[in-house]
Biopython code that builds the backbone (N, CA, C, O; Angstrom):
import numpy as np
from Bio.PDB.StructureBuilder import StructureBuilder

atoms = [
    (1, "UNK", "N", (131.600, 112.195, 93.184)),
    (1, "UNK", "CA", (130.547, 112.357, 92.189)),
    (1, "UNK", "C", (129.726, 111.078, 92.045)),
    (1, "UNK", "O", (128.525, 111.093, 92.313)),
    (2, "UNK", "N", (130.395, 109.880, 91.592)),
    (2, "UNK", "CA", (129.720, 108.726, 92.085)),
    (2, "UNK", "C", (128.778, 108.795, 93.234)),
    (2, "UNK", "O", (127.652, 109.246, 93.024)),
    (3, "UNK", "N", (129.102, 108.411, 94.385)),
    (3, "UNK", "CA", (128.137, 108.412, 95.123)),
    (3, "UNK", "C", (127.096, 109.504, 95.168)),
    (3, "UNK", "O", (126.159, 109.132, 95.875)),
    (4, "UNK", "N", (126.943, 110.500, 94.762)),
    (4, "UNK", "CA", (125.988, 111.429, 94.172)),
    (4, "UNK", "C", (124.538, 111.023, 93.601)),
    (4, "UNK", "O", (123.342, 111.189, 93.843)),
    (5, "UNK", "N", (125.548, 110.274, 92.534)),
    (5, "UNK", "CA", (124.798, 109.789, 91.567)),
    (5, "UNK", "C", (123.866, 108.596, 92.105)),
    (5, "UNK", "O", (122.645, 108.611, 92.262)),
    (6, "UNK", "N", (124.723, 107.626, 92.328)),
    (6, "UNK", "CA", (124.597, 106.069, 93.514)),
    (6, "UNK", "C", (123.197, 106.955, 94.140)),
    (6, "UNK", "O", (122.043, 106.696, 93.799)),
    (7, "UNK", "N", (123.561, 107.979, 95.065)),
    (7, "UNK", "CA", (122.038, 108.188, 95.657)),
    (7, "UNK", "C", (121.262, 108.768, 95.069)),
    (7, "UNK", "O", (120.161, 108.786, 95.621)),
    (8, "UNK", "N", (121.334, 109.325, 94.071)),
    (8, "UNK", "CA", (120.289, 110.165, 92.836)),
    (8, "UNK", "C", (119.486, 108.933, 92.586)),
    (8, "UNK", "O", (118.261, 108.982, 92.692)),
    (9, "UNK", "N", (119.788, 108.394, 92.426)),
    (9, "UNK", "CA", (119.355, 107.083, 90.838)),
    (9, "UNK", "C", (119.239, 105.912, 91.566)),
    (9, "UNK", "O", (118.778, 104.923, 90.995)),
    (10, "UNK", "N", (119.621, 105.839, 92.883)),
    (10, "UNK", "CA", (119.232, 104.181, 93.671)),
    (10, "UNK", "C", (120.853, 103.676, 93.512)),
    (10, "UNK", "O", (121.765, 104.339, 93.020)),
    (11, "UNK", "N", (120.934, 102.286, 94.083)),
    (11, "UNK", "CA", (121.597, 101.732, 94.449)),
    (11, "UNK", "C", (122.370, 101.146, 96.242)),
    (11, "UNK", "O", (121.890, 101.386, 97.349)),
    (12, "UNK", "N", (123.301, 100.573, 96.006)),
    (12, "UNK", "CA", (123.187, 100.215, 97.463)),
    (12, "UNK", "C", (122.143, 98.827, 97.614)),
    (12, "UNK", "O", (121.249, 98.617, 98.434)),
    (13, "UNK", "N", (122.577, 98.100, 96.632)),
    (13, "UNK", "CA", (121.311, 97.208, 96.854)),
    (13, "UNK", "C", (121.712, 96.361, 98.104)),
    (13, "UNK", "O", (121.832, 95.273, 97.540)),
    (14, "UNK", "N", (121.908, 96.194, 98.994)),
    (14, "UNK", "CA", (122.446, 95.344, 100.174)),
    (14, "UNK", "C", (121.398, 96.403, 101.367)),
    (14, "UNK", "O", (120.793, 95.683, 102.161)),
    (15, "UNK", "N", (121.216, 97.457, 101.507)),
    (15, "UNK", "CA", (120.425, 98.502, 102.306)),
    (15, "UNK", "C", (118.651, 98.041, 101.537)),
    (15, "UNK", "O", (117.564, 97.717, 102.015)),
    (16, "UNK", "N", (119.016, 98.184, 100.614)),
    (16, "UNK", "CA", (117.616, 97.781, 99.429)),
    (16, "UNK", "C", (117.044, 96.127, 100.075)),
    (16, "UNK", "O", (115.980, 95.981, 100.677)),
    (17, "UNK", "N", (117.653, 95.439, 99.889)),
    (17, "UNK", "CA", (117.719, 93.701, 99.974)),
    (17, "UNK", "C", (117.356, 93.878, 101.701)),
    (17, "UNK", "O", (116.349, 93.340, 102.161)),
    (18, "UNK", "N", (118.005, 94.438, 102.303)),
    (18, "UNK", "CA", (117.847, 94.437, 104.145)),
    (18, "UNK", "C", (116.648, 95.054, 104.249)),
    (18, "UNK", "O", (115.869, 94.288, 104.816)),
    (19, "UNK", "N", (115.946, 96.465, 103.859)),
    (19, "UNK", "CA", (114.510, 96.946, 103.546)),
    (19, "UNK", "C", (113.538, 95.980, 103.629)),
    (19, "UNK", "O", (112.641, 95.736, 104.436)),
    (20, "UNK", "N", (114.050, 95.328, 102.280)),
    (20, "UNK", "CA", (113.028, 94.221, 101.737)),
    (20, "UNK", "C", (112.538, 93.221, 102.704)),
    (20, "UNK", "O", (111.409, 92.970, 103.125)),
    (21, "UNK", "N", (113.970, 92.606, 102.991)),
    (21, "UNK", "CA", (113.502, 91.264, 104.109)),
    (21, "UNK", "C", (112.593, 91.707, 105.306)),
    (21, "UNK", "O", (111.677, 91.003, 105.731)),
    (22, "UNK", "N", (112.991, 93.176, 105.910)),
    (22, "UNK", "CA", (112.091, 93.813, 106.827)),
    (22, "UNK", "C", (110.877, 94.153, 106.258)),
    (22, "UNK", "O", (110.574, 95.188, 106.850)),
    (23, "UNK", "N", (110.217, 93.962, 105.659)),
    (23, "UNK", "CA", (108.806, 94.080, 105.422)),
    (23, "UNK", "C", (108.764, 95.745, 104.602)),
    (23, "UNK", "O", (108.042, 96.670, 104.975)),
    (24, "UNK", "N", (109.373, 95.774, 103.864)),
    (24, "UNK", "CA", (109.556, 97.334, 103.254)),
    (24, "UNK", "C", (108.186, 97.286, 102.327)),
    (24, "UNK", "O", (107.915, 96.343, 101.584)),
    (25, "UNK", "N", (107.468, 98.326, 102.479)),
    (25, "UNK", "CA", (106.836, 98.748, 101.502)),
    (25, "UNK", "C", (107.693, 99.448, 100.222)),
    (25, "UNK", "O", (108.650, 100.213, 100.336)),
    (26, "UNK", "N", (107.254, 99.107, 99.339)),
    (26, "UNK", "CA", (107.324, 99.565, 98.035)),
    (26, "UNK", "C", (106.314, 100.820, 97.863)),
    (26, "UNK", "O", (105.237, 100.759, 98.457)),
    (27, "UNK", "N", (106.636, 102.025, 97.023)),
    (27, "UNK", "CA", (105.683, 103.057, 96.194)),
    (27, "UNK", "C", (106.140, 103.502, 95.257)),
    (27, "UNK", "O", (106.956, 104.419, 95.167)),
    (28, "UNK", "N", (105.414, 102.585, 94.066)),
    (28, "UNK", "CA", (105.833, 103.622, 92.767)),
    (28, "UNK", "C", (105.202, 104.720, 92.797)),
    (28, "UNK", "O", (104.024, 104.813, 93.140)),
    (29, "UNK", "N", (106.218, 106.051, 92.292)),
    (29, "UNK", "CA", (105.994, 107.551, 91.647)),
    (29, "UNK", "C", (105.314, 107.631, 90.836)),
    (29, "UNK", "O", (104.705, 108.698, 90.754)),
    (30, "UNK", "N", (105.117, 106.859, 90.086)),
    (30, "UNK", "CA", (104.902, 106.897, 88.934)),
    (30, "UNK", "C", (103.740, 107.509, 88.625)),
    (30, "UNK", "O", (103.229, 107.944, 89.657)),
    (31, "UNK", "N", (102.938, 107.791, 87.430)),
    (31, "UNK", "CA", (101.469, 107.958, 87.207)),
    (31, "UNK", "C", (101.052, 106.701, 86.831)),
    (31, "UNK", "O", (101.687, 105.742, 86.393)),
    (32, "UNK", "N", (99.312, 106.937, 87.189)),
    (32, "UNK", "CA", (98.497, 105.300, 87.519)),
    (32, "UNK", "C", (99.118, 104.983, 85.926)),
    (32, "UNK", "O", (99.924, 104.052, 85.918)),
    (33, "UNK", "N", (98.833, 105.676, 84.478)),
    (33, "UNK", "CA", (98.952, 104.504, 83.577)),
    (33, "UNK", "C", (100.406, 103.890, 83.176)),
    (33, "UNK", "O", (100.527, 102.911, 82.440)),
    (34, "UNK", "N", (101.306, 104.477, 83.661)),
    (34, "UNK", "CA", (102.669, 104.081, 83.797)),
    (34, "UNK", "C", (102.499, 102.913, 84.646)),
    (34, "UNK", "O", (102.784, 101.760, 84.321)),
    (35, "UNK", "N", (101.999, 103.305, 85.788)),
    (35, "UNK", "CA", (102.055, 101.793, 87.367)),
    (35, "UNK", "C", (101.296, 101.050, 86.259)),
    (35, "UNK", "O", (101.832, 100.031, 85.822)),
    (36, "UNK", "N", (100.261, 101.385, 85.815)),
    (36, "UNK", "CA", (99.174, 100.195, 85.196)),
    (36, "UNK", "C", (100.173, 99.443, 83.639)),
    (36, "UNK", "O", (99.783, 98.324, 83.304)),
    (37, "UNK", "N", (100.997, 99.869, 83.052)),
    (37, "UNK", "CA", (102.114, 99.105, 81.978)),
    (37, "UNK", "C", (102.961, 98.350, 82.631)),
    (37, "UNK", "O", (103.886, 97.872, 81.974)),
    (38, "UNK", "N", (102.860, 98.003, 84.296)),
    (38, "UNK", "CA", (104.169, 97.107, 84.784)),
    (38, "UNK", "C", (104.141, 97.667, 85.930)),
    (38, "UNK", "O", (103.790, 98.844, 86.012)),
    (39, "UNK", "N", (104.533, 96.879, 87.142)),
    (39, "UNK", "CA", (104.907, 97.240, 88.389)),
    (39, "UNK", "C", (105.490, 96.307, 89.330)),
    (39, "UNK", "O", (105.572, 95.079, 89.304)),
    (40, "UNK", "N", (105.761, 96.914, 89.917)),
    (40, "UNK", "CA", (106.709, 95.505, 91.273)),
    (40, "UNK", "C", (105.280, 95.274, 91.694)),
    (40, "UNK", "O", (104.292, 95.997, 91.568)),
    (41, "UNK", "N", (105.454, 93.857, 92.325)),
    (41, "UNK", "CA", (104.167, 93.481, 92.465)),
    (41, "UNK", "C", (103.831, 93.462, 93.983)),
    (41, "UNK", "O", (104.837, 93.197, 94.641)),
    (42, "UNK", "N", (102.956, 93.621, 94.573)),
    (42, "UNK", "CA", (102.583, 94.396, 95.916)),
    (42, "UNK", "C", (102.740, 96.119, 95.768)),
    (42, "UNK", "O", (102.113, 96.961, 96.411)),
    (43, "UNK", "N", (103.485, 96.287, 95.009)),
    (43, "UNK", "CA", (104.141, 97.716, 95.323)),
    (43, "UNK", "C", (102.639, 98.647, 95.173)),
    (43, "UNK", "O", (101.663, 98.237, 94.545)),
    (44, "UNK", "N", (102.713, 100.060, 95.940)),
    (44, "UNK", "CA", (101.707, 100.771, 95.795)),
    (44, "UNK", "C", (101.657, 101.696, 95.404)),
    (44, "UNK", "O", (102.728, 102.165, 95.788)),
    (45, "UNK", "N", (100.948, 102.814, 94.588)),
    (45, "UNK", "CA", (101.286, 103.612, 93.391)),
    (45, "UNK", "C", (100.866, 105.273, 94.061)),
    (45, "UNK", "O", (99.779, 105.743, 94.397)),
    (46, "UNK", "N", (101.946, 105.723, 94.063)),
    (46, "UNK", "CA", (101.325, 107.103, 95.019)),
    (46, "UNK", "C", (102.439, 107.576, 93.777)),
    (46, "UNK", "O", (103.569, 107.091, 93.723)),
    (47, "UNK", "N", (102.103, 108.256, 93.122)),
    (47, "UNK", "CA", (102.330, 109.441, 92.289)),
    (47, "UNK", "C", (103.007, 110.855, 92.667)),
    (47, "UNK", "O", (102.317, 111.494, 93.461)),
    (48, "UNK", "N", (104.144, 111.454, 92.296)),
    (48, "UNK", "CA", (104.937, 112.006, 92.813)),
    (48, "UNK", "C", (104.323, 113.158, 93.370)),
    (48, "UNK", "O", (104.811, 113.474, 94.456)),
    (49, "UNK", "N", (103.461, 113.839, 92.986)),
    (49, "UNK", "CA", (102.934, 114.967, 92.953)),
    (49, "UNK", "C", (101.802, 114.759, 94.211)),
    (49, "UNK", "O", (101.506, 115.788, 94.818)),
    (50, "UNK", "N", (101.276, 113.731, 94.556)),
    (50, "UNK", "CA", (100.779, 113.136, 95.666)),
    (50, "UNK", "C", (101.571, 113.043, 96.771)),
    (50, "UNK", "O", (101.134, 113.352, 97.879)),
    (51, "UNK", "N", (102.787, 112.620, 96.586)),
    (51, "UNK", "CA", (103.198, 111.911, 97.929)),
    (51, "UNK", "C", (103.153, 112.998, 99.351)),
    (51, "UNK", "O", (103.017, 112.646, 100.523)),
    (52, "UNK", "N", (103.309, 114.366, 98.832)),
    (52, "UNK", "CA", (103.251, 115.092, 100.134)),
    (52, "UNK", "C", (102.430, 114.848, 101.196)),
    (52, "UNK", "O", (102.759, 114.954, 102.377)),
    (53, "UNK", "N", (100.738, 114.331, 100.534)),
    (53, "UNK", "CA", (99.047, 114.447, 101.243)),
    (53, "UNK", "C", (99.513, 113.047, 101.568)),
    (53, "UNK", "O", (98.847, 112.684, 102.537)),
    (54, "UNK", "N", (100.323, 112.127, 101.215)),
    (54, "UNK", "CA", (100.560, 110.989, 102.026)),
    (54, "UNK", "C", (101.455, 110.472, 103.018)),
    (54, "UNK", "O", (101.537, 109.269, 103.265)),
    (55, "UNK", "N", (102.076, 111.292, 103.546)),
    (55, "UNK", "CA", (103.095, 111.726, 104.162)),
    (55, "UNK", "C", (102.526, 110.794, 105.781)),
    (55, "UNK", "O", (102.990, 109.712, 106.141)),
    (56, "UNK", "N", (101.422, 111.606, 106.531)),
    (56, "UNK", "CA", (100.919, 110.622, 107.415)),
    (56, "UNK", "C", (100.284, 109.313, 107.511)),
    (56, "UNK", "O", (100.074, 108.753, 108.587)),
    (57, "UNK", "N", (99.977, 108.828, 106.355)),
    (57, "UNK", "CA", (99.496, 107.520, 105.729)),
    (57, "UNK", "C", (100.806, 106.831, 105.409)),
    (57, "UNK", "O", (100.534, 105.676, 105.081)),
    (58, "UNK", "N", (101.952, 107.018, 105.370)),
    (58, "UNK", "CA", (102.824, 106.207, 105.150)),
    (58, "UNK", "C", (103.751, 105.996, 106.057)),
    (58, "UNK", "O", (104.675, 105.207, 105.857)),
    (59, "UNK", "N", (103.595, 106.753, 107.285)),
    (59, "UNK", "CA", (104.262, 106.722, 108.769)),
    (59, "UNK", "C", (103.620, 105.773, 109.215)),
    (59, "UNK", "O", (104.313, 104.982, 109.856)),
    (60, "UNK", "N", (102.015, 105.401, 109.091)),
    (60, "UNK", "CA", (101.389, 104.571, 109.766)),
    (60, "UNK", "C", (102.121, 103.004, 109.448)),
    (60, "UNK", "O", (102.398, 102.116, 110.254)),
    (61, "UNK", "N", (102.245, 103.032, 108.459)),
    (61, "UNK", "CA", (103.050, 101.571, 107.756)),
    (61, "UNK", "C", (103.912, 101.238, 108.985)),
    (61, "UNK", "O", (103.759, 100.102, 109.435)),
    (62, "UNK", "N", (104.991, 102.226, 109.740)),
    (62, "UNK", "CA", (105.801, 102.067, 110.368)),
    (62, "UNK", "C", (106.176, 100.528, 110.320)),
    (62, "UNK", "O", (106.026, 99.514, 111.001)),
    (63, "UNK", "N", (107.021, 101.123, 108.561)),
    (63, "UNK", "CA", (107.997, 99.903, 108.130)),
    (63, "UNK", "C", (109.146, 100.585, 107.458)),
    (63, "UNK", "O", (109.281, 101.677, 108.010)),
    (64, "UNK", "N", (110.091, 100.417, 106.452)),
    (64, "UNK", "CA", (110.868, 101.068, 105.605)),
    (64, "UNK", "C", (110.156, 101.068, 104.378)),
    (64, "UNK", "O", (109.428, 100.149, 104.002)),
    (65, "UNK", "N", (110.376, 102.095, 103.777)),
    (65, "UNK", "CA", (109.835, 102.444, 102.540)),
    (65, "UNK", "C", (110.917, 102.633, 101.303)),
    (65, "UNK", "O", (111.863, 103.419, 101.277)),
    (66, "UNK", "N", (110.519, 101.710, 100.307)),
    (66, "UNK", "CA", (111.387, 101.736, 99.012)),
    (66, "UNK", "C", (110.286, 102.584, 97.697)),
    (66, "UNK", "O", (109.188, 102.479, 97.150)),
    (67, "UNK", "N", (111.402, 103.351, 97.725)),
    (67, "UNK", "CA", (110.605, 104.218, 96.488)),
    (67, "UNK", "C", (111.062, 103.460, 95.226)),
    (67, "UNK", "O", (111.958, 102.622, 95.328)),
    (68, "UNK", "N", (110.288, 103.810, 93.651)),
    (68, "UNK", "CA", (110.487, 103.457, 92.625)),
    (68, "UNK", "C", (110.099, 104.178, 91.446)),
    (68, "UNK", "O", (108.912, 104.486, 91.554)),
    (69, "UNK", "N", (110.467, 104.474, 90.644)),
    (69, "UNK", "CA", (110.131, 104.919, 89.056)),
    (69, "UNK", "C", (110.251, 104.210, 87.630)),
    (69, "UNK", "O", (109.977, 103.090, 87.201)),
    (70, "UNK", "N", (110.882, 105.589, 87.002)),
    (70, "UNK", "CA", (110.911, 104.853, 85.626)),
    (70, "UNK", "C", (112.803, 104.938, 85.933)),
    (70, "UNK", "O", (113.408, 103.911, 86.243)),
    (71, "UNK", "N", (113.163, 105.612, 85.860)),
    (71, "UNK", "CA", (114.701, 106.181, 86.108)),
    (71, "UNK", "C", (115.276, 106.166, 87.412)),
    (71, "UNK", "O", (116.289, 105.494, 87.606)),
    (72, "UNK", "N", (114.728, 106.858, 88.370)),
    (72, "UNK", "CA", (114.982, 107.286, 89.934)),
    (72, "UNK", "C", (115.098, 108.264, 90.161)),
    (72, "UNK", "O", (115.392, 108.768, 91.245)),
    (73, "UNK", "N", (114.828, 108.890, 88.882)),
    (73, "UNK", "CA", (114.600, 110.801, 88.922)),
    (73, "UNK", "C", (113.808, 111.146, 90.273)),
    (73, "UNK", "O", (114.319, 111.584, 91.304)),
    (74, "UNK", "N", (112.438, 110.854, 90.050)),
    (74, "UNK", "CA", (111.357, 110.874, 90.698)),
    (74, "UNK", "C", (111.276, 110.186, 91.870)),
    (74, "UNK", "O", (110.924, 110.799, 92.878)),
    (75, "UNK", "N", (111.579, 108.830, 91.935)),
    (75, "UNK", "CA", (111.576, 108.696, 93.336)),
    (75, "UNK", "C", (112.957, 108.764, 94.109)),
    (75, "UNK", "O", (112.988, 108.038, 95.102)),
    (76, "UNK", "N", (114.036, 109.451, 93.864)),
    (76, "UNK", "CA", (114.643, 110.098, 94.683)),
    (76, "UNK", "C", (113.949, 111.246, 95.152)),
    (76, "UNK", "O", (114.108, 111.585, 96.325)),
    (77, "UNK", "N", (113.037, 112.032, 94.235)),
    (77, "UNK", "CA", (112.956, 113.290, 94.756)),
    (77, "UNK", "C", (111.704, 113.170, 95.780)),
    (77, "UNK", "O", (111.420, 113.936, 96.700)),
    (78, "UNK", "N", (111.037, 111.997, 95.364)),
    (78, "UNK", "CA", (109.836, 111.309, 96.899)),
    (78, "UNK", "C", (110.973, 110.328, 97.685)),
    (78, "UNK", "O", (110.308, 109.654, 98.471)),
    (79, "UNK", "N", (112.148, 110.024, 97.789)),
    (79, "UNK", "CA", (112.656, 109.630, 98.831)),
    (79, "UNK", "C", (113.155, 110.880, 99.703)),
    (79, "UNK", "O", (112.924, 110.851, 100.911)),
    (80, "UNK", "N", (113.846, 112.007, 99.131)),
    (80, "UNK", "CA", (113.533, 113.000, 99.472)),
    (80, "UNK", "C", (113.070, 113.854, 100.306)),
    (80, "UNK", "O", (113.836, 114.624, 100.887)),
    (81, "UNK", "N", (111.694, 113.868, 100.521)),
    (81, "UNK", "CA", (110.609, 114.320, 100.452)),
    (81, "UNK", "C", (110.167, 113.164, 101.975)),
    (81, "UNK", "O", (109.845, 113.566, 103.093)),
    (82, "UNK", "N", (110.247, 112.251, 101.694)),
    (82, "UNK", "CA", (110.130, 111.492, 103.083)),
    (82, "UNK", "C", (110.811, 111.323, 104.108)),
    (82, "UNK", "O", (110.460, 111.297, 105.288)),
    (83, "UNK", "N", (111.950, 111.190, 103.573)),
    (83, "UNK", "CA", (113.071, 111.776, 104.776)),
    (83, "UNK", "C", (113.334, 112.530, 105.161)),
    (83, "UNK", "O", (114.146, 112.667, 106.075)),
    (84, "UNK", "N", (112.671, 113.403, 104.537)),
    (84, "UNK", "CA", (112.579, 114.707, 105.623)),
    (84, "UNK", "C", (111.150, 114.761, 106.696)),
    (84, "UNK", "O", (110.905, 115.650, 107.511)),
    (85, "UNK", "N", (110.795, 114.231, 106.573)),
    (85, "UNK", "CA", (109.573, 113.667, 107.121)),
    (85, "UNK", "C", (109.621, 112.757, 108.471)),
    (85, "UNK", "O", (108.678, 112.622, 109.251)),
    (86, "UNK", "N", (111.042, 112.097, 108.605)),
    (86, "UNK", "CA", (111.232, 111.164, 109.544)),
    (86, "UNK", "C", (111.480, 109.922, 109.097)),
    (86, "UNK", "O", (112.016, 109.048, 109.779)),
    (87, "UNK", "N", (111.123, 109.799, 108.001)),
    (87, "UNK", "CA", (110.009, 107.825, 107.176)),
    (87, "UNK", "C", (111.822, 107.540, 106.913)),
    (87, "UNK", "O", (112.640, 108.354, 106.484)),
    (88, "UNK", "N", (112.060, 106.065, 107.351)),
    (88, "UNK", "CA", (113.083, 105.605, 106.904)),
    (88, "UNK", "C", (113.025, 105.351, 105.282)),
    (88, "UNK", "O", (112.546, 104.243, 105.044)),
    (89, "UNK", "N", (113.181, 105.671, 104.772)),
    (89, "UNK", "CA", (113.445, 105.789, 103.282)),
    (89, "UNK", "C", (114.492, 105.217, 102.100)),
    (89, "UNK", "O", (115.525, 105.885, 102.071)),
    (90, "UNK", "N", (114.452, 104.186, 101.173)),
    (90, "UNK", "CA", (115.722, 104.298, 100.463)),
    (90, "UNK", "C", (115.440, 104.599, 98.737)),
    (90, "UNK", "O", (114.606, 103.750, 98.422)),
    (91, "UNK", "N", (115.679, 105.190, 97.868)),
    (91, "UNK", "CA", (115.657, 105.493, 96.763)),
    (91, "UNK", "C", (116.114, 103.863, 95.728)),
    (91, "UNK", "O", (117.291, 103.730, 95.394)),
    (92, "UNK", "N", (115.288, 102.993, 95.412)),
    (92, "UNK", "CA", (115.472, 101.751, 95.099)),
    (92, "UNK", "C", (115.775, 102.532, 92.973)),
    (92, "UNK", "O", (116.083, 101.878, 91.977)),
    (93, "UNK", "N", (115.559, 103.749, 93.071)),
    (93, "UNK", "CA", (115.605, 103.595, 91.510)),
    (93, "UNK", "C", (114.357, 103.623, 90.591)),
    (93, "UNK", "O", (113.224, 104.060, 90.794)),
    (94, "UNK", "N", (115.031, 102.901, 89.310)),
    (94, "UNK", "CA", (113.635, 102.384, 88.460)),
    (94, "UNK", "C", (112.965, 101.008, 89.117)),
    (94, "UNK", "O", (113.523, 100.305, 89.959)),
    (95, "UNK", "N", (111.765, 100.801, 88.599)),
    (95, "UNK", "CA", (110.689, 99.516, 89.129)),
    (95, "UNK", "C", (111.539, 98.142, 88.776)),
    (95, "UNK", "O", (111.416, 97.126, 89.460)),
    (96, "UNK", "N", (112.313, 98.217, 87.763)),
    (96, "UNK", "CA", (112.460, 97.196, 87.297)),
    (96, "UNK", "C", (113.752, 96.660, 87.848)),
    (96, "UNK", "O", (114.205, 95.589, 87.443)),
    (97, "UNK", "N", (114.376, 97.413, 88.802)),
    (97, "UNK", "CA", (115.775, 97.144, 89.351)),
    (97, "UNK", "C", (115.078, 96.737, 91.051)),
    (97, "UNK", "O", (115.733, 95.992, 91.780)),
    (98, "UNK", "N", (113.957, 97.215, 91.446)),
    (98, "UNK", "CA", (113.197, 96.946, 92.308)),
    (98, "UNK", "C", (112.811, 95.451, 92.657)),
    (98, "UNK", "O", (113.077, 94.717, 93.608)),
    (99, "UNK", "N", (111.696, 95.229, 90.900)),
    (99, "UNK", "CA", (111.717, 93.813, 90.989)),
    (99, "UNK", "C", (112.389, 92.947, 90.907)),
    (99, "UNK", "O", (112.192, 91.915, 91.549)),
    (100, "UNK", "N", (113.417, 93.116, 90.064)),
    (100, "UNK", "CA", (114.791, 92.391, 90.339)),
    (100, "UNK", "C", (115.141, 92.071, 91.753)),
    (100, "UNK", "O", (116.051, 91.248, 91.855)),
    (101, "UNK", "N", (114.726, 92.444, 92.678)),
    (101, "UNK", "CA", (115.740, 92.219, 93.819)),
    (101, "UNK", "C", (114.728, 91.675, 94.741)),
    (101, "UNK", "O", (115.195, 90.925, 95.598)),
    (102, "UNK", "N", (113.464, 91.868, 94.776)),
    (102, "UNK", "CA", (112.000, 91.254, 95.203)),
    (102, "UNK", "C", (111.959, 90.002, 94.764)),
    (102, "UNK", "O", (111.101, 89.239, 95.207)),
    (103, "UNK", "N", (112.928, 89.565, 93.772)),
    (103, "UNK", "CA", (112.229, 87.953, 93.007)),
    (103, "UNK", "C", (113.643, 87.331, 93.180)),
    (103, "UNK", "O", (114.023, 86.409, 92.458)),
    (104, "UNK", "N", (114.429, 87.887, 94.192)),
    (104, "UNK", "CA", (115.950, 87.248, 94.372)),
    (104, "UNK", "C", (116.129, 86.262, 95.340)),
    (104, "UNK", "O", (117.240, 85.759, 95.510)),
]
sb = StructureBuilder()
sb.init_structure("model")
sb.init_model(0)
sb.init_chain("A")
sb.init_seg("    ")
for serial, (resi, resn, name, xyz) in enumerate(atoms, 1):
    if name == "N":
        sb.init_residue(resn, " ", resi, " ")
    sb.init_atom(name, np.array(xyz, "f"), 0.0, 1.0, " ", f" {name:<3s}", serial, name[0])
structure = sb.get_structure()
């Protein structure tokens, strides 16, 4: 059940931290005025309900991609959503467990 959860909600920060050093893009889920109250900084704001129409725009990156939210509700369900897609993907969680590990 743990690990369930662990991948629901993010974690694994050592897969997260290895992302990072590789040049991982960041995308918050979020909606713009949520991204616009706080965000990892570089990170880029594709909105959950979006991410499908960005699906080939984010292959082009051909980097790893760290998703982010408020919880990890949401961007599990756009990590999701990309991995099925092909896109190496990891569910980083909320933004703020994100930046935490960006400023480490």
């Amino acid at each position: 059940m743990f690990g369930f959860l662990k991948k629901l909600f993010g974690g694994g920060n050592e897969h997260l931290q290895d992302a990072i050093e590789r040049g991982a893009i960041i995308i918050d889920v979020r909606s713009p005025a949520e991204y616009a109250q706080g965000h990892v900084k570089g990170s880029v704001n594709v909105p959950l309900q979006m991410i499908g129409g960005q699906i080939n725009q984010i292959k082009k990156y051909k980097k790893p991609v760290i998703t982010c939210c408020r919880s990890g509700m949401r961007s599990g369900n756009a990590a999701g959503q990309l991995k099925s897609a092909g896109i190496e993907v990891y569910n980083g969680g909320s933004w703020g467990a994100v930046q935490r590990l960006t400023n480490s």
